[in-house]
N, C-alpha and C positions, 0 to 999 in steps of 0.2 A: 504494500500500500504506500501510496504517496506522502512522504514527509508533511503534514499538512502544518508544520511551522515556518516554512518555506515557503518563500511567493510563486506562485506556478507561472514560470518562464514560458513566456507567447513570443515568440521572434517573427517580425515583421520582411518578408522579401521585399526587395524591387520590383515584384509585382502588386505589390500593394496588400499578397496572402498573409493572413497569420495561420501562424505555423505555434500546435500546442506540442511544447517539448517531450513530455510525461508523457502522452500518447500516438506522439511521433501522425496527429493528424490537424489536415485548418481548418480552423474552424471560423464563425462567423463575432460578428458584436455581439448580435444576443445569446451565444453560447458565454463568452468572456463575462455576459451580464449574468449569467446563468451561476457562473461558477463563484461569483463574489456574491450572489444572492445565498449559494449555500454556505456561504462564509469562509471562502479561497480567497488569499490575496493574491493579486495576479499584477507581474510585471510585464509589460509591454518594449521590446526591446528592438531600433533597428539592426537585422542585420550586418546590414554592411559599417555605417560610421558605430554604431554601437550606443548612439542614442539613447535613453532612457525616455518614451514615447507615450508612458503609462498615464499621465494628465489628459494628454491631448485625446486618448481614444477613450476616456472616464468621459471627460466635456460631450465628445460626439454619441456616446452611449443617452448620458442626459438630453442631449437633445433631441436623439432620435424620439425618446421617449416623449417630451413636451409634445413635439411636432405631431404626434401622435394622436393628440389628444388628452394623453396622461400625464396633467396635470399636476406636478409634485411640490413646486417652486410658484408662490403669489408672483404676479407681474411685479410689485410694489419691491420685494426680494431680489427677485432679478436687478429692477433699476438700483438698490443699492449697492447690489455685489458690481455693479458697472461704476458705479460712482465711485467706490472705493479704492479703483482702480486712476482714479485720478486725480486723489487727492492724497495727503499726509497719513490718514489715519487706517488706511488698507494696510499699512502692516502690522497690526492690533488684527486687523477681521480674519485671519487664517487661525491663529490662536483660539478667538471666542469659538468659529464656528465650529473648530477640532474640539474642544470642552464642551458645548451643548451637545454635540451629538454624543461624546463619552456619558454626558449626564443622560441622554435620553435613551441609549444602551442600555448603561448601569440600572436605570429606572427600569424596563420594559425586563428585566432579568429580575427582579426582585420581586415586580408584580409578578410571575411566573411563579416564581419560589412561595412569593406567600398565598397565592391559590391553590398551588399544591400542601400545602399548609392546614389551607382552611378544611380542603378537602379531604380529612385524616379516611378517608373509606378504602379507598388502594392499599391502603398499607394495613390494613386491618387484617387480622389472622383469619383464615378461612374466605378471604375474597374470591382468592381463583374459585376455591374447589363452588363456589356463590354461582362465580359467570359461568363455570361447565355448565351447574343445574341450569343455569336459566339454556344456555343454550342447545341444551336437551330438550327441554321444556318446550322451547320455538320449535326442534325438529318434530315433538312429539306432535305438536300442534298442527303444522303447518305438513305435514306428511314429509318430512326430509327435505323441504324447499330453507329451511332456516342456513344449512350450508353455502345455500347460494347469496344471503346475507350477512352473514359470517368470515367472507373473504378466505386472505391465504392464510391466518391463523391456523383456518380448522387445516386444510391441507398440509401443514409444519403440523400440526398434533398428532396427524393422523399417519403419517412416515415416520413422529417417535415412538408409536406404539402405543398411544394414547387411547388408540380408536376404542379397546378392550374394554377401559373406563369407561367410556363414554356411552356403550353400551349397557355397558355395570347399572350406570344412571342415570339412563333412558329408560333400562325394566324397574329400578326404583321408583322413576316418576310417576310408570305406566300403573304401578301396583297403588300407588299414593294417588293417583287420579280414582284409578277402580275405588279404594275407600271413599273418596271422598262424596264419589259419585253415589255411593251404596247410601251411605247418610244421608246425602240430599234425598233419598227417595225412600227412607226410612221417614225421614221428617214429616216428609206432602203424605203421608196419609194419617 
């Protein structure tokens, strides 16, 4: 697997290709946007003078994006980030705007942490063996279509030899529905 503390080396040809080094294939901008959306830092390098190119195709990512429609940056933010560029105090705005976005990181990682927090039920003893029953319960229900709601989970449970269990607690359900059932029709008379 890829060193993922290392910036993934994109070298740019004389054709204008970028070339991803890791997988020796080129790729396009929105693969490069791709890969820093999963959280890859990616250097932009040209070939030949050896350039470091990484701003200028970051800018043209951005704007492909605006141009687009998707909207990320107020016009009012733009005219600043342009002004600043021509006046005194632009070398101050690379600083803040580095620091807001670590704050708004640091923040968007905490609220994470503290909903996983809030929600102590994952981590409760007996949850899995909880989601098997329930999703027995759907397959019982549902005549076996619950699989097809279930994704690749069930398909990994079922290659570890899970399926056994899940059988185990499908006839469990089936015998606890039969009671339950029998009651109900104890009751109504």
């Amino acid at each position: 697997m890829a060193d993922e503390k290392k910036p993934l080396l994109i070298k740019r040809y004389a054709s204008r290709r970028l070339y991803n080094t890791e997988t020796s294939d080129y790729v396009t901008l929105e693969d490069i946007a791709g890969f820093i959306r999963d959280g890859r830092e990616v250097q932009i390098v040209d070939l030949k003078s050896g350039d470091d190119l990484t701003r200028q195709y970051l800018l043209q990512i951005i704007a492909e994006h605006e141009s687009r429609g998707e909207n990320v940056l107020p016009v009012n933010v733009l005219s600043d980030l342009v002004r600043t560029y021509s006046n005194q105090t632009g070398s101050m705005v690379p600083q803040f705007l580095q620091m807001s976005f670590d704050m708004l990181r640091d923040g968007q990682s905490k609220m994470v942490e503290n909903m996983a927090k809030a929600n102590p039920i994952p981590t409760m003893p007996g949850f899995e063996a909880l989601q098997a029953q329930q999703e027995a319960f759907l397959k019982a229900m549902t005549g076996g279509l619950a699989g097809v709601w279930s994704g690749p989970e069930r398909e990994e449970t079922k290659a570890t030899g899970a399926a056994d269990e899940e059988e185990e607690d499908l006839d469990v359900i089936k015998k606890q529905l039969s009671e339950l059932q029998d009651k109900l029709t104890k009751m109504s008379k």
